[in-house]
Each structure stands twice: as structure tokens, then as C-alpha cells.
ROVEXDREN-899466 format. One record per residue: residue in three letters; y, x, z of N, C-alpha, C, O, CB in turn. Coordinates in steps of 0.2 Angstrom, whole numbers, padded with zeros to 4 digits, always signed. Glycine has a CB too. Layout:
<firos>
ALAYXZYXZYXZYXZYXZ...
</firos>
This chain:
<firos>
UNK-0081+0567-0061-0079+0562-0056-0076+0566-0050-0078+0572-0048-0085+0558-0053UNK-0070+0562-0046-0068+0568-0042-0069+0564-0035-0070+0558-0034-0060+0571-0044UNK-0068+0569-0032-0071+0566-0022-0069+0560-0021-0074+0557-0018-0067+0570-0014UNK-0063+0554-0021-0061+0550-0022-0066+0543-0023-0068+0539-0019-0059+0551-0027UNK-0066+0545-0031-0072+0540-0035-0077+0542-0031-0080+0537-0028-0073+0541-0044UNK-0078+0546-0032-0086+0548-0028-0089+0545-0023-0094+0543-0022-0088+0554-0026UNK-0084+0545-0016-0085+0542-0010-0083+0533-0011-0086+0529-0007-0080+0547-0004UNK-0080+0532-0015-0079+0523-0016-0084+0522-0023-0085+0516-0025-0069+0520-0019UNK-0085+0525-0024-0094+0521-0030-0100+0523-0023-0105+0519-0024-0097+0530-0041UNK-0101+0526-0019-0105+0528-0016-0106+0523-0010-0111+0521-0007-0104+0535-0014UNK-0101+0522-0009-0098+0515-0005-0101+0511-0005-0104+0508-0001-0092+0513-0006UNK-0099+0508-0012-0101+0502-0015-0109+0502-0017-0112+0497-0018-0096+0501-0021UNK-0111+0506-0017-0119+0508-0017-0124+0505-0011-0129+0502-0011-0119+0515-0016UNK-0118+0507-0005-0121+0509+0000-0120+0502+0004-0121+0501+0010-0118+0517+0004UNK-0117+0498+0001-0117+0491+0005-0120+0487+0009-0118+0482+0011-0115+0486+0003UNK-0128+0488+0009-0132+0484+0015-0133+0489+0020-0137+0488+0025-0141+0481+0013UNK-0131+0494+0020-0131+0498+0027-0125+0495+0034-0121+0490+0034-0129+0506+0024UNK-0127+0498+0037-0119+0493+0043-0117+0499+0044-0119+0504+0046-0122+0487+0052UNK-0108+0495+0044-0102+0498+0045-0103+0508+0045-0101+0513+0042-0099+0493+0052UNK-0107+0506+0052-0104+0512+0055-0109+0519+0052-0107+0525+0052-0104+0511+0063UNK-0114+0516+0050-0120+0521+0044-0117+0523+0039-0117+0529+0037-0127+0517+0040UNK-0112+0517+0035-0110+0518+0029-0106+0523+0031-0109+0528+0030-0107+0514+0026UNK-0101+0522+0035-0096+0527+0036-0097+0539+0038-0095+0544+0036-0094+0522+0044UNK-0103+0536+0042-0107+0542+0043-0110+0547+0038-0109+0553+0037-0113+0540+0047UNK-0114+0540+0033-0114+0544+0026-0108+0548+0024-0107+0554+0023-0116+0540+0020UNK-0103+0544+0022-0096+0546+0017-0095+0552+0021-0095+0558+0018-0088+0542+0017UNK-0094+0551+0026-0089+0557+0029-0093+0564+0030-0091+0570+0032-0086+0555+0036UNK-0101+0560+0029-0104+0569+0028-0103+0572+0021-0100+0577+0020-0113+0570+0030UNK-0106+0566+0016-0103+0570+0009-0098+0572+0007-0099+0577+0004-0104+0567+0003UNK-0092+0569+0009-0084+0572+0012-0084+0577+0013-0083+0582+0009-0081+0570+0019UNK-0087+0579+0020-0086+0587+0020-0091+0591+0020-0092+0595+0024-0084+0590+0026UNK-0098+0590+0015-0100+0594+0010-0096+0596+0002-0096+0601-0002-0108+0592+0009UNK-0092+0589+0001-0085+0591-0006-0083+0596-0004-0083+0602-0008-0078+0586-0007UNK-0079+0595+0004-0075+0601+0005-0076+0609+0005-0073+0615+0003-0072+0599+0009UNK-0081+0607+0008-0085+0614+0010-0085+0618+0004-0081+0623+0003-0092+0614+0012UNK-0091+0614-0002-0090+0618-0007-0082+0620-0011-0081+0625-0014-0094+0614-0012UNK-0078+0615-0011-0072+0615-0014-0069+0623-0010-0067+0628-0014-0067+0606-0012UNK-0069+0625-0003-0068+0630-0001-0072+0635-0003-0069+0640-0003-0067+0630+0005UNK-0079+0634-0005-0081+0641-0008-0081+0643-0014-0086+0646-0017-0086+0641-0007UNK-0076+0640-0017-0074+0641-0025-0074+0635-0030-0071+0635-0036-0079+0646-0028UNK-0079+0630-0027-0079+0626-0033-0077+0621-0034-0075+0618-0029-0083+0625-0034UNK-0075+0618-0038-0073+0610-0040-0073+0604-0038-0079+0602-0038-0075+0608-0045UNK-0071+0600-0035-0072+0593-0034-0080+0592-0038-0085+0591-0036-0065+0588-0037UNK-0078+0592-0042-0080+0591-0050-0087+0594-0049-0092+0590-0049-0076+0594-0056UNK-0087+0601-0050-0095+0603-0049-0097+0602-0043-0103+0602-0043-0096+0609-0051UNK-0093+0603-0035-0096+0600-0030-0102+0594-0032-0107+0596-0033-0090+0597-0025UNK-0101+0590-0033-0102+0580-0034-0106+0584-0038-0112+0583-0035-0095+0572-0038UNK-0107+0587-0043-0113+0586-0048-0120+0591-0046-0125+0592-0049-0109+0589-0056UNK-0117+0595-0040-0124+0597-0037-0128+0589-0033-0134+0589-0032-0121+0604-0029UNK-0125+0586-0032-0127+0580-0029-0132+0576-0032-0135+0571-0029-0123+0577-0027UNK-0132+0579-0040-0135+0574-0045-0134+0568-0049-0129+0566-0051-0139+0573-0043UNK-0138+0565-0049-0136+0555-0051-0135+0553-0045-0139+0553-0040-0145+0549-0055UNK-0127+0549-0044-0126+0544-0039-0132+0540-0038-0136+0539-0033-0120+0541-0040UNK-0135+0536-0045-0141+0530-0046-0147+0538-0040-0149+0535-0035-0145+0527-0060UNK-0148+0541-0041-0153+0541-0036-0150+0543-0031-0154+0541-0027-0158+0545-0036UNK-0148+0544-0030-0143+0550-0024-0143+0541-0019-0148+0541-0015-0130+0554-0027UNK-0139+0536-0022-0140+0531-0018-0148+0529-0014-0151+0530-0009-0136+0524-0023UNK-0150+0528-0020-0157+0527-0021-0161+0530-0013-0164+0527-0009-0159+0531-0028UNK-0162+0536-0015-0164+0538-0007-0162+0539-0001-0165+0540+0004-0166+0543-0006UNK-0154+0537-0001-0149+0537+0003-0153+0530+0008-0154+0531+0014-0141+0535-0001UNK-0155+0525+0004-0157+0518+0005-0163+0518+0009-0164+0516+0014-0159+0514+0000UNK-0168+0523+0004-0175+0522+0005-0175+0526+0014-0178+0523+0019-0181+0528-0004UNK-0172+0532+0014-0170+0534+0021-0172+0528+0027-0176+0528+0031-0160+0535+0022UNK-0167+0524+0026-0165+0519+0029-0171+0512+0028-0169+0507+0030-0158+0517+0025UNK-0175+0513+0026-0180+0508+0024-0179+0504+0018-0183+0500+0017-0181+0504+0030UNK-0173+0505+0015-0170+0498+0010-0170+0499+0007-0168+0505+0005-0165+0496+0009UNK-0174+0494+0002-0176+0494-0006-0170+0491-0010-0167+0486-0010-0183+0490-0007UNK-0169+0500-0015-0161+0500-0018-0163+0494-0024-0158+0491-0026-0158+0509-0021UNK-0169+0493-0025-0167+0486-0031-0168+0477-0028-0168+0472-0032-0173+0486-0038UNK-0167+0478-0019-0164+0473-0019-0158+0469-0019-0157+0463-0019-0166+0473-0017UNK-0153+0473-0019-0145+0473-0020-0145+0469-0030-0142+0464-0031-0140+0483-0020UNK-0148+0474-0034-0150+0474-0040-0151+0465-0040-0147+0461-0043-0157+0479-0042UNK-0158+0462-0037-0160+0457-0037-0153+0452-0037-0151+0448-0041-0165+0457-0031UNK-0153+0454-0031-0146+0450-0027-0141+0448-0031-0140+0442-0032-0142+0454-0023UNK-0138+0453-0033-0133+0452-0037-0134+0447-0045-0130+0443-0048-0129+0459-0037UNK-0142+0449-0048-0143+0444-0053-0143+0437-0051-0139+0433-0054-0148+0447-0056UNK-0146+0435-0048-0146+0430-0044-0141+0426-0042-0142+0420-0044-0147+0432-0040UNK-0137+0427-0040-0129+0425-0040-0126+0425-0044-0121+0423-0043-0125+0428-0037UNK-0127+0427-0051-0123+0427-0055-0127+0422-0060-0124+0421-0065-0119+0433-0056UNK-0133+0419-0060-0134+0415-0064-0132+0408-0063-0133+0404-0068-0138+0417-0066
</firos>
């Protein structure tokens, strides 16, 4: 996955947070991509020191007090 996808799947993860948190996260994982990207490595293996996005979001949330399977709930919910 390359910095791109990574920061817009992370995004979309990160949608009960407000505006300006969300924003704060990206742009730090942004330039931990880049950073690594200047110290030799890949987009690619940058993002995969980071692990599973599913947790990576996951404690991103829990941080924040927010329980990541209530989005899960949510969205089943609405769609039935």
C-alpha cells in the first residue's frame, strides 16, 4: 500500500474523531512515511512498520476514549 491509500483508508477509519484530530493524526503518519522514505525505505515498507491498519486504527481510537467497534455497530445498523 503506498502513502496515498494509506493516509485515505486511515482516514476513513478515523471518522468519529473531529476534523481537526483527524487531520493531526494524518499529517503525523505523513511525515513518519516520509522520514522513513528519506532513510532508505519504501513507501511500502515505511506503512508496513506500522502493522495492521485494523489495529493501528484500533488504538488510534481507544487513545481517544473511542470504541473502534462502535463505527462497526453503526454502520451494520444502517444498513439493515
Amino acid at each position: 500500500m503506498n502513502k496515498r491509500k494509506f493516509l485515505k483508508e486511515l482516514e476513513k477509519r478515523l471518522i468519529l474523531l473531529e476534523e481537526t484530530e483527524k487531520q493531526d493524526i494524518l499529517n503525523e503518519y505523513k511525515d513518519i512515511i516520509e522520514e522513513k522514505v528519506k532513510r532508505g525505505k519504501t513507501e511500502e515498507e515505511a506503512i508496513a512498520d506500522f502493522g495492521s491498519i485494523d489495529e493501528l486504527s484500533k488504538e488510534i481510537l481507544k487513545a481517544y476514549k473511542i470504541n473502534s467497534e462502535y463505527l462497526k455497530d453503526k454502520q451494520s445498523t444502517s444498513s439493515d
